[in-house]
C-alpha positions as CSV (number, residue, x, y, z in Angstrom):
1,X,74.9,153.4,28.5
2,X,75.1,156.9,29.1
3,X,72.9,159.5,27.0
4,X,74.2,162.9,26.6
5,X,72.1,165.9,28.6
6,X,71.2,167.1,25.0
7,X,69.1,164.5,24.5
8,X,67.9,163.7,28.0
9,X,66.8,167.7,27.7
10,X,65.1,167.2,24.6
11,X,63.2,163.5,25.5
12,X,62.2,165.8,28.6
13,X,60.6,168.4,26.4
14,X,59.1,165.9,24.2
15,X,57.2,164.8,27.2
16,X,56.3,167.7,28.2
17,X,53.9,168.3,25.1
18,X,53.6,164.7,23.7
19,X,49.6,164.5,24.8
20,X,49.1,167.7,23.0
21,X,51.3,166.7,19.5
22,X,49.4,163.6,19.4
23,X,45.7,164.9,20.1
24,X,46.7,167.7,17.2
25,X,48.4,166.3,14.8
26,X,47.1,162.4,14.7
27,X,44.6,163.2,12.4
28,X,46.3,165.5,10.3
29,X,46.5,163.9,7.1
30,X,42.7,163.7,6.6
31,X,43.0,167.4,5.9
32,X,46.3,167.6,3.6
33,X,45.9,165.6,-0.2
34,X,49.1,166.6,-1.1
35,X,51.2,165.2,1.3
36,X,48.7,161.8,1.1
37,X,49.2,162.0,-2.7
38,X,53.2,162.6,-2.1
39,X,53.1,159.6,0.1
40,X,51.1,157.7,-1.9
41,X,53.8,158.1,-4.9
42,X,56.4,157.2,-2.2
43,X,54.9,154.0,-1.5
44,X,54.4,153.2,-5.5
45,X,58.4,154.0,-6.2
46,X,60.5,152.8,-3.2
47,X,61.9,149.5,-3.4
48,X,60.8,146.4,-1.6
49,X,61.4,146.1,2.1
50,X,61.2,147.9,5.3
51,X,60.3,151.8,5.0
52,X,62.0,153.6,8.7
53,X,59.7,156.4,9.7
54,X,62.6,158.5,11.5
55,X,61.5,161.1,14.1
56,X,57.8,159.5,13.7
57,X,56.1,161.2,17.0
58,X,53.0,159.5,17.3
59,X,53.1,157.3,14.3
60,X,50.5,158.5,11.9
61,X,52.7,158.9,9.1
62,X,54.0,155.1,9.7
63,X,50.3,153.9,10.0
64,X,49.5,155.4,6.7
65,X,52.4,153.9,5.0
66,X,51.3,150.7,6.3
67,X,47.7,151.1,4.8
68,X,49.5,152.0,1.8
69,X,50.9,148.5,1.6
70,X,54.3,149.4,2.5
71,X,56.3,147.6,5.4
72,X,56.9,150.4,7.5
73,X,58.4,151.3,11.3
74,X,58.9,154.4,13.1
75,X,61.7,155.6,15.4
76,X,61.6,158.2,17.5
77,X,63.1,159.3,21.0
78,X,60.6,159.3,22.8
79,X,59.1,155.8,21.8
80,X,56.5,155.4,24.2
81,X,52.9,158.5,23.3
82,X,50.6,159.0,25.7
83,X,47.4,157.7,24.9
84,X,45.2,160.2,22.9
85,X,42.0,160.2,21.3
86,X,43.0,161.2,18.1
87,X,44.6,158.0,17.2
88,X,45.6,154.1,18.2
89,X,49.2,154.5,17.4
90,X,50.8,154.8,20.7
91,X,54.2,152.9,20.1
92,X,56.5,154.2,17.4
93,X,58.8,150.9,18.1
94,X,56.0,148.7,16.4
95,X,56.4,147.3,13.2
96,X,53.3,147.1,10.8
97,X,53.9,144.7,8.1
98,X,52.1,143.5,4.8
C-alpha cells in the first residue's frame, strides 16, 4: 500500500528530530502536577478496557497511564524512537497491560 507524500514528508521530519523529542520531553511529566493530576483523574473515570495513546511520540504519556493501572497503547507514525537516555519506551506499538 501506497502512503501519500504528505505523510511520507512528515514521517521524514519526525525523524529528523525524534532523538532530540525523546531526550527532551521523556521526562517531562516529573516536572508538570497538573497534567499528572489531569491524567490521574483520566485513569479514575474512563471505562474499563484499552486506553489508545494517539500521536504518543516516544511513549511517556502511554507508560504513565500504564503505572496508573490503565491498559494503555500508543500509536504514532513513526512507531519505531531512537534510543534515548531519557527514557525505556522506544516502541509506541507496544501494549502495557494490567
Amino acid at each position: 500500500m501506497t502512503e501519500p507524500p504528505v505523510l511520507t514528508g512528515t514521517r521524514t521530519a519526525y525523524d529528523a528530530v525524534a532523538p532530540l523529542y525523546a531526550e527532551l520531553f521523556s521526562g517531562v511529566l516529573a516536572t508538570l502536577p497538573l497534567e499528572r493530576g489531569l491524567l490521574a483523574a483520566f485513569a479514575e473515570l474512563v471505562p474499563a478496557g484499552p486506553v489508545a495513546d494517539i500521536g504518543c511520540g516516544p511513549g511517556h504519556v502511554t507508560a504513565h497511564l500504564h503505572a496508573l493501572g490503565l491498559t494503555a497503547f500508543g500509536i504514532d507514525c513513526r512507531p519505531r524512537w531512537s534510543p534515548s537516555p531519557a527514557g525505556p519506551i522506544r516502541i509506541c506499538g507496544s501494549t502495557w497491560g494490567r
